[in-house]
C-alpha positions as a printed Julia matrix, in Angstrom:
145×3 Matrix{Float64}:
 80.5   113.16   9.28
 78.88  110.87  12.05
 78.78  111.27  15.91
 81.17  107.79  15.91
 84.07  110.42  14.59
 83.47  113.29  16.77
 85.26  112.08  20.15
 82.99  114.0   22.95
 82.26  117.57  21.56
 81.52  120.01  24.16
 79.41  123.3   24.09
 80.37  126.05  26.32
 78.23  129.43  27.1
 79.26  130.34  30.47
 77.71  128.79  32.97
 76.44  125.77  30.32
 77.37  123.22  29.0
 76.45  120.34  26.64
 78.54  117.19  25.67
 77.48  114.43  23.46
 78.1   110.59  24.02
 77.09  107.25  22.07
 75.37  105.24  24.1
 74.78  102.35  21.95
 72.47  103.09  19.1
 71.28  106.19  21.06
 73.23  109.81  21.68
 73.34  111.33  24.71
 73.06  115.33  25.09
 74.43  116.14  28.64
 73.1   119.62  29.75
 75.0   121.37  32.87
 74.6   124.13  34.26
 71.7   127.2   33.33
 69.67  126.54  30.42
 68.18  129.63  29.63
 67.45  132.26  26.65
 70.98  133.08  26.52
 72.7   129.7   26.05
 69.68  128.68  23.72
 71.61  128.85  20.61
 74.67  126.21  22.19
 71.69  124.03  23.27
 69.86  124.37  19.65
 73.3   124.34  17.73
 73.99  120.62  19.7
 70.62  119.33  18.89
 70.11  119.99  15.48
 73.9   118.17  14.94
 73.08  115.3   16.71
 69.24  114.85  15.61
 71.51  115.04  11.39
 74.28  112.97  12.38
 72.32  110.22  14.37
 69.63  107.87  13.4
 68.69  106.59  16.71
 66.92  107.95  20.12
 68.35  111.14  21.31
 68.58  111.22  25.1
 69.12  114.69  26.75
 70.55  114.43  30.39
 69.07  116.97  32.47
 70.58  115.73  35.76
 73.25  118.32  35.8
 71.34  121.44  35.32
 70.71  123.77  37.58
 68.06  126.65  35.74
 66.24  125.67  33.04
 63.6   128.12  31.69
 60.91  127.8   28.7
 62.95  128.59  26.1
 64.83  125.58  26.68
 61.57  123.6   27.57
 60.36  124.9   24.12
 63.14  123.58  22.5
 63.26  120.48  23.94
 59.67  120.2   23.27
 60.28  121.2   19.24
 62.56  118.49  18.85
 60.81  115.8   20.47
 58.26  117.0   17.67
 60.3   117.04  14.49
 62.04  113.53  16.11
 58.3   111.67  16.74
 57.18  113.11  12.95
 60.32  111.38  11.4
 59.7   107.98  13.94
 62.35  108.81  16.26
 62.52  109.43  19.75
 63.68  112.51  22.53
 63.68  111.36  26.01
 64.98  113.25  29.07
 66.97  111.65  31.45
 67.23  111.36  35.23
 66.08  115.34  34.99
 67.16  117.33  38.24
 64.72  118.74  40.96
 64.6   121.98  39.05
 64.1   120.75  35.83
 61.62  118.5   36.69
 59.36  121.58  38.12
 59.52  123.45  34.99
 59.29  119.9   32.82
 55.66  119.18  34.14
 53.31  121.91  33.75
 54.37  121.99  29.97
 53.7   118.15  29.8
 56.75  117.11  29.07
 56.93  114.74  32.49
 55.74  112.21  29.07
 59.24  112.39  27.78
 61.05  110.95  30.94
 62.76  108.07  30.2
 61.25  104.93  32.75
 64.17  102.22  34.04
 64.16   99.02  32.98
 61.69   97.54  34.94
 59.1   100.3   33.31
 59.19  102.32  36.85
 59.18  105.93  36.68
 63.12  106.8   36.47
 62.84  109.89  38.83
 60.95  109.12  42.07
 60.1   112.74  42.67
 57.88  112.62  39.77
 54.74  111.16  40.64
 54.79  113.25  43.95
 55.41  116.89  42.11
 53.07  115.71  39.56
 50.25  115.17  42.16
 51.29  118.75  43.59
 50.81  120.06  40.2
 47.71  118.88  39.65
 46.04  119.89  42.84
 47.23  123.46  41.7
 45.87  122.97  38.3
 42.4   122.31  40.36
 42.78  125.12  42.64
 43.62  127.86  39.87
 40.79  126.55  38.16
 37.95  126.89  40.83
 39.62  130.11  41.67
 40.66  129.07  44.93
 44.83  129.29  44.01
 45.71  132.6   45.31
């Protein structure tokens, strides 16, 4: 079975969600709502179907969520892995103010997807990135209290 004859499946876990759209030759995963250690296995469960039923990029819209903690960031990071081993691609899309916070000091800032004229798609980026770094510095020279 392919992702052309499943018509917009949608995982619930309470407050979460995740839907799944073609967008050309790429799938989009649309997270809402908390992504945390308890709707890990929804977010997991939608991944690892669309990363066996798809051949191109998968794109995981994070412009809806509202927590997001490291088990999701792990995740997120494990399949960007197995995708980039197998000469695919993960990207995260338009990610929200909350996800972008968490996003960054784990690096993954690298897997947000730029527009078309190769801008940075979020424009909060650059500006929490600089903030990040400057605490980076701080903690390191002890000064970070």
């Amino acid at each position: 079975m392919t992702l052309a004859g499943v018509s917009k499946p949608t995982v619930h876990a309470d407050a979460f969600s995740a839907s799944v759209t073609a967008e050309g030759t790429a799938t989009v995963v649309e997270l809402c709502g908390d992504a945390d250690q308890f709707t890990l296995p929804a977010l997991v469960d939608v991944l690892i179907r669309v990363i066996a039923d798809s051949d191109g990029t998968v794109i995981v819209d994070l412009s809806r969520i509202e927590f997001i903690d490291t088990s999701t960031v792990r995740a997120l990071a494990r399949a960007s892995q197995f995708l980039d081993d197998r000469g695919r691609e993960l990207t995260l899309r338009s990610p929200s103010k909350v996800a972008l916070r968490v996003l960054m000091p784990f690096g993954l800032s690298r897997l947000i997807e730029s527009d078309q004229t190769g801008n940075e798609a979020h424009p909060d980026r650059r500006s929490l990135q600089s903030k990040s770094t400057i605490r980076a510095r701080r903690a390191s020279d002890g000064i970070l209290r």
